[in-house]
C-alpha positions as CSV (number, residue, x, y, z in Angstrom):
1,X,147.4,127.3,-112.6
2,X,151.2,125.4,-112.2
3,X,154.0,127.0,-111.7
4,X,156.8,124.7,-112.0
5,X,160.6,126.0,-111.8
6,X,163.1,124.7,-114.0
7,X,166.7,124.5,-113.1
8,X,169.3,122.4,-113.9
9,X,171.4,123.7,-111.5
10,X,171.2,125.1,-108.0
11,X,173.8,127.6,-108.0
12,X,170.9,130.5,-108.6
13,X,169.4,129.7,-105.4
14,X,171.5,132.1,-103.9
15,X,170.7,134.9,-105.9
16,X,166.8,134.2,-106.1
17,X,165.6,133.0,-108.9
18,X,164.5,130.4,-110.9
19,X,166.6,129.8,-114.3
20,X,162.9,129.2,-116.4
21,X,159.6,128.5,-115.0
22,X,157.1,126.1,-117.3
23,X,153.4,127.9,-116.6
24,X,150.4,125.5,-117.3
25,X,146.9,126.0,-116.7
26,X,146.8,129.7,-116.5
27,X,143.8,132.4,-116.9
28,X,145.3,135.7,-117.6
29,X,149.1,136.9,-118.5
30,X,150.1,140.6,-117.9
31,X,153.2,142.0,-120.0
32,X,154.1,145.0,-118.2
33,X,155.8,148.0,-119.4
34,X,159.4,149.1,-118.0
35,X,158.7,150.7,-114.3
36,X,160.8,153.3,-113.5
37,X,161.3,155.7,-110.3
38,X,158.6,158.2,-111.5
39,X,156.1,159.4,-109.5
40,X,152.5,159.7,-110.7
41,X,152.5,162.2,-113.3
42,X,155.6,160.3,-115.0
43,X,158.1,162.9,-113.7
44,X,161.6,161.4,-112.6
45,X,162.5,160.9,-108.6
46,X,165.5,159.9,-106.5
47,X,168.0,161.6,-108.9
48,X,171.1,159.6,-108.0
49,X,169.8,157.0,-105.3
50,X,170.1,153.7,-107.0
51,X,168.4,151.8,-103.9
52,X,165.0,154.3,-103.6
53,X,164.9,153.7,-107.6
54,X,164.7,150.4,-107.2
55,X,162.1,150.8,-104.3
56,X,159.8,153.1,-106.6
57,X,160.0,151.1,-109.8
58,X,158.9,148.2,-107.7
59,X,156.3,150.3,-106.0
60,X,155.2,151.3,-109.6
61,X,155.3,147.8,-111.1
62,X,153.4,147.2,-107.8
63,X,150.5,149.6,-108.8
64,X,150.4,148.3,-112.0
65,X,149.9,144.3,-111.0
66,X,147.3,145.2,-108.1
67,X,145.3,147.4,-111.3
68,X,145.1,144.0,-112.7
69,X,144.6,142.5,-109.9
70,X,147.8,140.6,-109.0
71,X,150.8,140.9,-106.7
72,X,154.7,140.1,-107.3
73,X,153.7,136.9,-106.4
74,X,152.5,136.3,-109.8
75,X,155.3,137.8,-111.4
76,X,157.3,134.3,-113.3
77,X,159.7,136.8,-115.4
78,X,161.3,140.2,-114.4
79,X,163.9,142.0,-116.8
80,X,166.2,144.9,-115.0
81,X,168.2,147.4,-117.1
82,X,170.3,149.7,-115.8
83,X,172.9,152.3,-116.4
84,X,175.4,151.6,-113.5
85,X,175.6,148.1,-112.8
86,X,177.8,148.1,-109.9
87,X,175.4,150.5,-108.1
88,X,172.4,148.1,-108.7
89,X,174.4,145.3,-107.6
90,X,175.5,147.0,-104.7
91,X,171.4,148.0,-104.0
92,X,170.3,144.4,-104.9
93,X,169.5,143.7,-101.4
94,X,166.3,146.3,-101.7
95,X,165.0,143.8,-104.7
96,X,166.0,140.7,-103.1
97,X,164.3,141.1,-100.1
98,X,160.9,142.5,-101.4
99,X,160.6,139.5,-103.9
100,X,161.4,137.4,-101.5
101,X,158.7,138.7,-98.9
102,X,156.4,138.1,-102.1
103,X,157.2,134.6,-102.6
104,X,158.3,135.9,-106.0
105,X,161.1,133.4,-107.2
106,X,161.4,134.7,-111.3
107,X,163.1,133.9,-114.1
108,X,165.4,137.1,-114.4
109,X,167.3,139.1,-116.8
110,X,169.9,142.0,-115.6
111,X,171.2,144.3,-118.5
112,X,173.6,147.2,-118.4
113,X,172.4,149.8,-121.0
114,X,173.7,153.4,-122.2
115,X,170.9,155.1,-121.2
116,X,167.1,154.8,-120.1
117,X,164.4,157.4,-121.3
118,X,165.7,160.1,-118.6
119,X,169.1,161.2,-117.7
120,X,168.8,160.6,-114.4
121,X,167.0,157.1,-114.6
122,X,169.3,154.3,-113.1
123,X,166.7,151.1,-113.7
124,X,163.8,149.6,-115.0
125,X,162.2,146.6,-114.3
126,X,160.2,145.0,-117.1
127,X,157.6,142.0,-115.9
128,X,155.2,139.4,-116.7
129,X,152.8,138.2,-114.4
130,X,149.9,135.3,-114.7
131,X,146.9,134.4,-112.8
């Protein structure tokens, strides 16, 4: 499998990710559903804590990709909604830095929505990964 980033420009170095990457050669693709910060019977945790949200949905998506027998590594697109954008902004350093421990360098999407399936859900990450 290739991975090749595209980028015209360089300015989203600095924020980590790749503007598209071209995938060639690949096995297997996993479309992931939306992780939230839920713990394992789906019930809603860190009620207000934008930064251990983040933490669990990635510790959920995680789960998921080792299940399937991948890591963030293979993760090429990553979509984050959230509710309060200036608290996940503000908490971006707790994505950034796990990703980049990965080697995870995704195209990326970050939308700021009404509302997520629980009141007191702040994000959810929605990925695809290939092997």
């Amino acid at each position: 499998m290739e991975i090749r980033p595209v980028n015209p420009w360089t300015w989203q170095d600095h924020y980590g990710f790749n503007q598209a990457i071209e995938v060639s050669g690949q096995q297997r693709t996993l479309i992931c559903s939306g992780q939230t910060s839920v713990d394992a019977e789906g019930n809603p945790i860190h009620d207000g804590d934008m930064a251990a949200q983040i933490a669990q949905a990635l510790d959920n998506l995680e789960a998921v990709l080792a299940k399937a027998g991948m890591t963030l590594k293979n993760v090429v697109r990553l979509n984050m909604y959230t509710t309060d954008m200036d608290a996940c902004l503000g908490s971006f350093g707790v994505m950034a830095e796990r990703l980049g421990s990965a080697g995870c360098k995704q195209a990326t999407t970050l939308l700021g929505v009404a509302k997520l399936f629980a009141p007191s859900i702040l994000v959810e990450l929605e990925a695809t990964a290939v092997a």
